[in-house]
C-alpha positions, 0 to 999 in steps of 0.5 A: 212873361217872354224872356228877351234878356242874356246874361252877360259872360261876366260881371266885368264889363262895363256899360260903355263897353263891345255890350251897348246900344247899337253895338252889332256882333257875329256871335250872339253869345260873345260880346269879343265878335262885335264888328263895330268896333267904333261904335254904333251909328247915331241914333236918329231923334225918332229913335229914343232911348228908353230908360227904366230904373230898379232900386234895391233890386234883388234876385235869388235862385236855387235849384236842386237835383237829386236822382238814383237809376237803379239797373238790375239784370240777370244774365245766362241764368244757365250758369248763374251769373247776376248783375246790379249797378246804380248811379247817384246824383246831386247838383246844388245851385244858388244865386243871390244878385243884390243891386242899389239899381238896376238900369235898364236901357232899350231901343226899337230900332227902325228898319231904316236904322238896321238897313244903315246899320248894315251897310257900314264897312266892318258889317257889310265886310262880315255879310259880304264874306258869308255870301249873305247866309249869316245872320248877325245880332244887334244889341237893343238893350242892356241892364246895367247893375250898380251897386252890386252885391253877387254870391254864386255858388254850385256844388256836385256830387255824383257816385256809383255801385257795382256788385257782380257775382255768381248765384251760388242758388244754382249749384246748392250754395245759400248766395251770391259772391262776387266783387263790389266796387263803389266810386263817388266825386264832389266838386264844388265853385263859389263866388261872391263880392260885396262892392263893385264897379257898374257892369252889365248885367244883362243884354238884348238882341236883334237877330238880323239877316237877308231874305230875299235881298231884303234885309230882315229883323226879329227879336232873337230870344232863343235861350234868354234868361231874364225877363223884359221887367228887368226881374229874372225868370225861371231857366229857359229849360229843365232837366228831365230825368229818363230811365235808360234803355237796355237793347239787345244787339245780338246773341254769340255764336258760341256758348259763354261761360262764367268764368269768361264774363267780367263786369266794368263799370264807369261814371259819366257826367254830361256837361252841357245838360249835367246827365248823370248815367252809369256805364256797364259793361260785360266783357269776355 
């Protein structure tokens, strides 16, 4: 099934609001760049709107991801140096929506209605000052939740080990001795309420640009989340795990020593794609 729908930002706008029929934004992810600000133009008796209804509509979803990178090299076997780190992770996220209804409302747009759309003051201002290269975005559909039950939860934890040490094999001793550092971080986020007043819950788009002094229009569902049943699908993307890659740029000129070498190690996070990867370091 194609997924068309966006989650809305929040669960605090209401139907009436800058996320309705009509409604025509710069950005397609942030209802506040809406250019028609008074309101869409009227829809003509050929262009109904169309109306779908859910009730006792319910959607929950949980994900988890759990990994260990296991890093271990050995360095300057000539004076016994050795190094072994490894990176923990484990991210849990649910999501439970319970509605009494769930409203979904849509229109096809005809291109004489887009043309006209376009042409109205604060949208031709908007296209006439990005030289005709920006697209804008259309709302043609909305999901209106009513009766609303949410519970959001989302929890981190993440940890490093680091063991750094000389293979006393080398001269005669039984074993490694060396430093060992191990770090760890846990957040944690939870919403929920159990009554609220009707909001949107979900939002479809039209992309629509210039082409060739034409104006042109296509479904815009890049990065959707919903499905067109008004039901949730799966995320449009998973997160794929990969062992990193060990490169070599070069060898010093001058001979190093144990002594010389220290081990720093760090833990990172990527944000947007929430990549655990650790960061090792040798320095002289």
């Amino acid at each position: 099934m194609t997924k068309t729908y966006f989650l809305a930002p929040n669960f605090h706008y209401p139907p009436s609001s800058t996320i309705s029929l009509g409604r025509i934004w710069s950005n397609p992810t942030d209802p506040g760049s809406c250019l028609n600000l008074d309101g869409a133009l009227p829809f003509p008796p050929s262009m109904p709107i169309h109306h779908d209804q859910k009730k006792k509509w319910m959607y929950e979803k949980g994900r988890q991801h759990k990994g260990v990178i296991g890093i271990w090299a050995r360095f300057l076997q000539v004076v016994g140096i050795d190094a072994e780190a490894s990176v923990n992770w484990d991210r849990n996220n649910g999501e439970i929506y319970k509605f009494e209804k769930l409203d979904t409302d849509f229109i096809d747009p005809s291109p004489a209605f887009v043309k006209e759309s376009m042409m109205t003051p604060s949208v031709a201002e908007f296209i006439v000052e990005q030289d005709f290269k920006k697209p804008v975005y259309m709302i043609t559909g909305v999901e209106i939740a009513r009766g609303a039950n949410v519970a959001v939860a989302r929890s981190r934890e993440a940890g490093t080990h680091v063991r750094a040490g000389v293979d006393g094999t080398t001269a005669g001793a039984p074993a490694a001795a060396g430093p060992e550092v191990t770090v760890s971080s846990r957040n944690s986020e939870t919403t929920s309420f159990g009554e609220s007043s009707d909001f949107v819950f979900a939002y479809r788009l039209r992309e629509i640009y210039y082409e060739k002094g034409q104006v042109k229009h296509k479904e815009h569902n890049k990065g959707a989340l919903q499905g067109t049943d008004g039901g949730s699908t799966e995320e449009a993307g998973k997160t794929s795990l990969s062992k990193p890659s060990l490169e070599i740029l070069g060898l010093a000129e001058e001979d190093v020593s144990g002594e010389d070498l220290a081990i720093m190690e760090g833990l990172a996070i990527d944000e947007d794609d929430e990549e655990g990867c650790a960061i090792i370091t040798l320095k002289g």
